[in-house]
C-alpha positions in Angstrom: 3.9 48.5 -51.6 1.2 47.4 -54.2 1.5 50.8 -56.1 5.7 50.0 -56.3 4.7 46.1 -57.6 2.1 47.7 -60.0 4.6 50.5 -61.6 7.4 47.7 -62.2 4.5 45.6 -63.8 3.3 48.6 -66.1 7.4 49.6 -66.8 8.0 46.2 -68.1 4.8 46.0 -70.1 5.6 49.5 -71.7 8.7 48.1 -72.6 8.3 44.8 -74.6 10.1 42.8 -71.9 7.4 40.3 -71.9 10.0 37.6 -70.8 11.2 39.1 -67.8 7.2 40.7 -67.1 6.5 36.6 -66.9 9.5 35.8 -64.7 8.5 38.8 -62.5 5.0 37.7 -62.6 5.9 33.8 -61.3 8.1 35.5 -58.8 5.0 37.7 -57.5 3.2 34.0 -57.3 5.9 32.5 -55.6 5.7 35.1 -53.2 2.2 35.4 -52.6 2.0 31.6 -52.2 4.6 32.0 -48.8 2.7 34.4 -47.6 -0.1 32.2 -47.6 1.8 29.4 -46.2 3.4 31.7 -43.6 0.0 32.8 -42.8 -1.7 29.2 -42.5 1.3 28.1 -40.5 0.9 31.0 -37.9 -2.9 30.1 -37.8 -2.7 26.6 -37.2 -0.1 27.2 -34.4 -2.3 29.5 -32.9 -5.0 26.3 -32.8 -2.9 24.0 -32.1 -1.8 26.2 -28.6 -5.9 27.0 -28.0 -6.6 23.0 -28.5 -3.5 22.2 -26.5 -4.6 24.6 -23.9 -8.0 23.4 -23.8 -7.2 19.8 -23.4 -5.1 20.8 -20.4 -8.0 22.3 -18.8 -10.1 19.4 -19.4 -7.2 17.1 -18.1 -7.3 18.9 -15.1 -10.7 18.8 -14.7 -10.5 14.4 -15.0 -7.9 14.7 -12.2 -10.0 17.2 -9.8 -12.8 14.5 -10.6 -10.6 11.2 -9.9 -9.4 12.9 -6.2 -13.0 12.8 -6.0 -13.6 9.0 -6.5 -10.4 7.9 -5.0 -12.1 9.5 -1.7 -15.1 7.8 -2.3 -13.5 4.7 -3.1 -12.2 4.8 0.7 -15.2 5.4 2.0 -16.8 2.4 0.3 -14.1 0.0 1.8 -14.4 1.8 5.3 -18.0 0.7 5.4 -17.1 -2.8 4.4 -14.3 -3.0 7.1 -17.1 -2.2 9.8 -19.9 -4.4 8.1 -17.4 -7.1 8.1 -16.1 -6.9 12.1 -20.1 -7.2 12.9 -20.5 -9.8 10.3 -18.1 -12.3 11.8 -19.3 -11.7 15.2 -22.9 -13.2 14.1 -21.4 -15.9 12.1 -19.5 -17.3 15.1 -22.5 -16.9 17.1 -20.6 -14.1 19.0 -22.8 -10.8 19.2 -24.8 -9.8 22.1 -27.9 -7.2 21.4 -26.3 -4.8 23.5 -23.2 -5.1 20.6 -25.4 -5.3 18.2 -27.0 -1.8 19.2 -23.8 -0.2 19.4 -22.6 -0.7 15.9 -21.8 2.4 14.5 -24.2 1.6 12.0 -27.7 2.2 13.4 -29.4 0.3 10.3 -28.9 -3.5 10.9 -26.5 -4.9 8.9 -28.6 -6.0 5.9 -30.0 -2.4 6.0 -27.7 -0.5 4.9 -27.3 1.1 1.4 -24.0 2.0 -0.2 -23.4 2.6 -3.8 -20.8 3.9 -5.4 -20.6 6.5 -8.5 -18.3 8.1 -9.9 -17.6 11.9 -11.6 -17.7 12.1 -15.2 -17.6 15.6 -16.3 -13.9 15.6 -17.4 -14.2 12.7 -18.9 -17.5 13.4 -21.2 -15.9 16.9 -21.7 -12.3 15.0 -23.1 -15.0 12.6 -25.3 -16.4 15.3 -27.0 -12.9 16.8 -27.8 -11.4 13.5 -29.4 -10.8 15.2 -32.9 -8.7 18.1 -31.6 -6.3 16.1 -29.3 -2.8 16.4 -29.9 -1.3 13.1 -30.8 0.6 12.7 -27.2 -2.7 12.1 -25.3 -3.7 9.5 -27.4 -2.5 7.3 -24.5 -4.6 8.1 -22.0 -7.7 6.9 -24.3 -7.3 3.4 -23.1 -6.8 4.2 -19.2 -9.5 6.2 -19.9 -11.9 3.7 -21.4 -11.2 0.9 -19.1 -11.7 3.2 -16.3 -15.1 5.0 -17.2 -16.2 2.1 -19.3 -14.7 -1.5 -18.8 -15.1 -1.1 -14.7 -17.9 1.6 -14.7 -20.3 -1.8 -16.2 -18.8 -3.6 -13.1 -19.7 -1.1 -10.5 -23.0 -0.6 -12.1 -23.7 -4.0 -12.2 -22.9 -4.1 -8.2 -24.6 -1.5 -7.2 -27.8 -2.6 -8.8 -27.3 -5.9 -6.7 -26.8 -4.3 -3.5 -30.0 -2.0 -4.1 -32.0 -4.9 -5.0 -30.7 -6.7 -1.8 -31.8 -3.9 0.6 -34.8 -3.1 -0.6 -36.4 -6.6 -1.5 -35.3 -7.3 2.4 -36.0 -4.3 4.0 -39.8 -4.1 2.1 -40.3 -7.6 3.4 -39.5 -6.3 7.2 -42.0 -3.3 6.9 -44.8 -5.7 6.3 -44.0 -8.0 9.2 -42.9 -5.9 12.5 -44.3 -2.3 12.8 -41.7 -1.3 14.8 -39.6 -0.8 11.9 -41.3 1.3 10.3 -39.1 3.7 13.2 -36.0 3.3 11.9 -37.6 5.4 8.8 -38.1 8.4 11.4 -34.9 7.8 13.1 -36.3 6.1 16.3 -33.9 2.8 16.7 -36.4 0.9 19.4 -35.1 -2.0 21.4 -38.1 -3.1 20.0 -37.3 -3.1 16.1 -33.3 -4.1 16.9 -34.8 -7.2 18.2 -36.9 -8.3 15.9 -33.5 -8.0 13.7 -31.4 -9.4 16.1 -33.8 -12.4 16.9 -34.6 -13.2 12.8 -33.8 -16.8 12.3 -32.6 -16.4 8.8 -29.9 -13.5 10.3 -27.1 -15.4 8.9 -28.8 -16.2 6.0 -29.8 -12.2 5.1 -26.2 -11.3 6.7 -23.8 -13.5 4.5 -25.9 -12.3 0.9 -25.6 -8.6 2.1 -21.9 -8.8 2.9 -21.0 -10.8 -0.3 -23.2 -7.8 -2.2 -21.3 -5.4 -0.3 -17.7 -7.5 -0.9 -18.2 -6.9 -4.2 -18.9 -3.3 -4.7 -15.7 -2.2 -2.1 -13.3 -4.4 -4.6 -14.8 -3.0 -7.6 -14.1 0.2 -5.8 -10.8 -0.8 -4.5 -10.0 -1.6 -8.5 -10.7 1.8 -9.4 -9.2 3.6 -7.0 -5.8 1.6 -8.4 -6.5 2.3 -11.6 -7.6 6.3 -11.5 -4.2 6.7 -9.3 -1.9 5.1 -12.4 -4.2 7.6 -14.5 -4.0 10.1 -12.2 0.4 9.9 -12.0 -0.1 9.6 -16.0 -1.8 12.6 -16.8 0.6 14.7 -14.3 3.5 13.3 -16.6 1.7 14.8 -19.5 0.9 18.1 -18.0 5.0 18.4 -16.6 3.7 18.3 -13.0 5.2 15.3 -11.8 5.1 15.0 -8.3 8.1 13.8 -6.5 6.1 12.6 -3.6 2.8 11.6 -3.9 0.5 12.0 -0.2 -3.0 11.0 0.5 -5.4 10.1 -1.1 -2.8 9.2 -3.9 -0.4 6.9 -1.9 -0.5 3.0 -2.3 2.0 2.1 -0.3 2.6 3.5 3.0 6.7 5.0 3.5 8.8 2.6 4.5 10.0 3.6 8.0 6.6 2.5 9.0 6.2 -0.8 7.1 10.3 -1.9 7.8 9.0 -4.0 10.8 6.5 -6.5 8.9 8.7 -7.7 6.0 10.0 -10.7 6.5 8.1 -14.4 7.0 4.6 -15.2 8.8 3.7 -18.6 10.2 0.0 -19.2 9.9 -2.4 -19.3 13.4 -5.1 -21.6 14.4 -7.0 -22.9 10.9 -3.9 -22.0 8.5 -1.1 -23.4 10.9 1.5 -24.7 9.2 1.3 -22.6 6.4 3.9 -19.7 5.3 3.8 -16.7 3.9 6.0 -13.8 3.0 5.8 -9.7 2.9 8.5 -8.2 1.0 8.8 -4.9 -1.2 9.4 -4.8 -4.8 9.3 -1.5 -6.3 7.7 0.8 -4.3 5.1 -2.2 -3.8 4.3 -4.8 -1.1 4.3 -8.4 -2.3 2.5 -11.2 -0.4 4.8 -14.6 -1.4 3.2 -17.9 -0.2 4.2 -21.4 -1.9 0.4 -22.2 -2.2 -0.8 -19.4 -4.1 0.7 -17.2 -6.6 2.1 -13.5 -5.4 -0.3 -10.8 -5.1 0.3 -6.8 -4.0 -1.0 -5.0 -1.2 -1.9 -1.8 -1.5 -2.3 0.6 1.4 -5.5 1.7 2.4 -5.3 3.6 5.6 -3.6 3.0 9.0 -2.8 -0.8 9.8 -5.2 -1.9 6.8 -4.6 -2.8 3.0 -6.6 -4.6 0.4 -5.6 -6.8 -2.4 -7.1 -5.8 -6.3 -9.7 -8.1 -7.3 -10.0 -9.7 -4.1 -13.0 -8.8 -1.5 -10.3 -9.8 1.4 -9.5 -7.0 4.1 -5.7 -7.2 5.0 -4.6 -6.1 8.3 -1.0 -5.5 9.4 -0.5 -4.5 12.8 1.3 -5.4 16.3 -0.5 -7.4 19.0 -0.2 -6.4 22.7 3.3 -9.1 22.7 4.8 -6.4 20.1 4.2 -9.2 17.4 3.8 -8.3 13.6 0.7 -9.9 12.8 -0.8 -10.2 9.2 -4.4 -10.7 9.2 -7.0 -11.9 6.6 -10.9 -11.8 6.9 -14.0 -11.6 4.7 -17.1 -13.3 4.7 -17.1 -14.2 7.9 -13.5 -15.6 7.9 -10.3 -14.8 10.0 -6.9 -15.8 9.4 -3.6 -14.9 11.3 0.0 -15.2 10.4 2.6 -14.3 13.2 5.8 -12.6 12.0 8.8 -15.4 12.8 11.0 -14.7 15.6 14.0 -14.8 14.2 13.2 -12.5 11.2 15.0 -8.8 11.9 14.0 -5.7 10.2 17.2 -4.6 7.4 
């Protein structure tokens, strides 16, 4: 092909036809510039498909690593569900020792350490790939940032609290009873569970703990919320939208099993007299109460739910009368709402 191009050049040339030997020569330009541009173009295609590919893997690496902390997450609130039961029960001056040594936690209740940290691989990896992203991920930079940033400070922040809690207390306790200095070896004495049971400042030790622990299972709760919306968002991205989303990924529970508890409450014992209502509004249960504004509830697991932001434990479940009851409890607090009579399920 070059040798053809060269013998029209020199047949021109030969032949004093400088004018068309200069058109032919802008023509050989012309052409040599497309093939350039055809070559670039094929070039940055084939990086634009490697980068496209690359943040996909990375993507599904953040996902893999948010299934990971939305399990976590559930085990965080778990714990506070069963600190709290025990909690309330020394609060109202209702625990025995021999309930108190069955707990199914073996530390006492201010004993017991529980952090929570999260997985940041994908998300360090999809940091350090910021100048090769194709333009339609720039959304997920802000879910992104308030999740691994915005509520990380928040958790960190609880955590060190928490820490500082059980160790300050517990280091205090090792130089006072030398019975529990056991626990350390696994040897739960009646000895050592009655020095705990028996401390004067129980309640005291108790209620900081518990509000420590209150704390870290909402900022928890928060962002298993949030990496679930991130989680739906980057399956939209990646075309892999799920139709129906299971564990650990639902929020809601299906609706054949929630259709019996909406409708209206009337409050029990310290709230009677007050109202409130559980409704669904897309895909999502609402709590409506004319003395507060409405809030979601978000499904946990079995009868219990939680509410963002809040370090309140929602129950929903039937009493032995077949009665839908709503519950509320934290901090040593219980509050019931009966399900009306009169309200049917649609």
């Amino acid at each position: 092909m070059i040798k053809f191009f060269r013998r029209i050049r020199q047949q021109l040339l030969s032949g004093n036809n400088f004018s068309k030997y200069l058109i032919y020569a802008i023509g050989e330009i012309i052409l040599v510039v497309i093939g350039i541009l055809i070559a670039v173009g094929i070039n940055s295609f084939y990086n634009a498909s490697q980068n496209e590919a690359k943040i996909k893997t990375i993507l599904t690496q953040v996902q893999q690593d948010l299934k990971t902390d939305i399990i976590d997450a559930k085990r965080i609130y778990n714990v506070y569900i069963g600190k709290d039961s025990i909690f309330q029960k020394i609060m109202n001056d209702s625990i025995t020792f021999e309930m108190y040594k069955k707990n199914p936690y073996p530390l006492p209740i201010t004993r017991n350490y529980v952090s929570f940290s999260n997985k940041k691989g994908g998300y360090n990896r999809f940091l350090n790939n910021l100048e090769n992203l194709p333009e339609k991920y720039n959304g997920l930079i802000p879910s992104l940032n308030n999740l691994y940033v915005e509520i990380q400070n928040e958790i960190d922040d609880y955590n060190t609290f928490i820490k500082n809690t059980v160790m300050i207390d517990g280091r205090k306790d090792l130089l006072v009873n030398p019975k529990v200095a056991d626990y350390g070896m696994g040897r739960y004495l009646d000895e050592a569970m009655a020095y705990y049971f028996n401390d004067p400042f129980l309640k005291n030790k108790s209620s900081i703990y518990i509000n420590d622990l209150g704390n870290i299972s909402n900022a928890a709760n928060e962002y298993r919320v949030e990496s679930i919306i991130l989680y739906k968002k980057i399956d939209s991205l990646l075309d892999k939208t799920s139709t129906e989303y299971n564990e650990p990924f639902m929020l809601c529970p299906k609706k054949e099993s929630i259709k019996d508890f909406l409708g209206g409450y009337k409050g029990a014992s310290a709230v009677l007299g007050v109202t409130v209502t559980v409704s669904m509004e897309n895909e999502r249960l609402v709590l409506k109460s004319p003395v507060m504004p409405d809030v979601k509830l978000y499904w946990h697991e079995g009868d219990y739910y939680f509410i963002k932001e809040a370090s309140v434990i929602v129950k929903l479940y039937k009493n032995k009368q077949n009665q839908a009851i709503i519950e509320f409890s934290g901090f040593g607090g219980n509050d019931r709402f009966i399900k009306n009579k009169q309200e049917t399920s649609n």
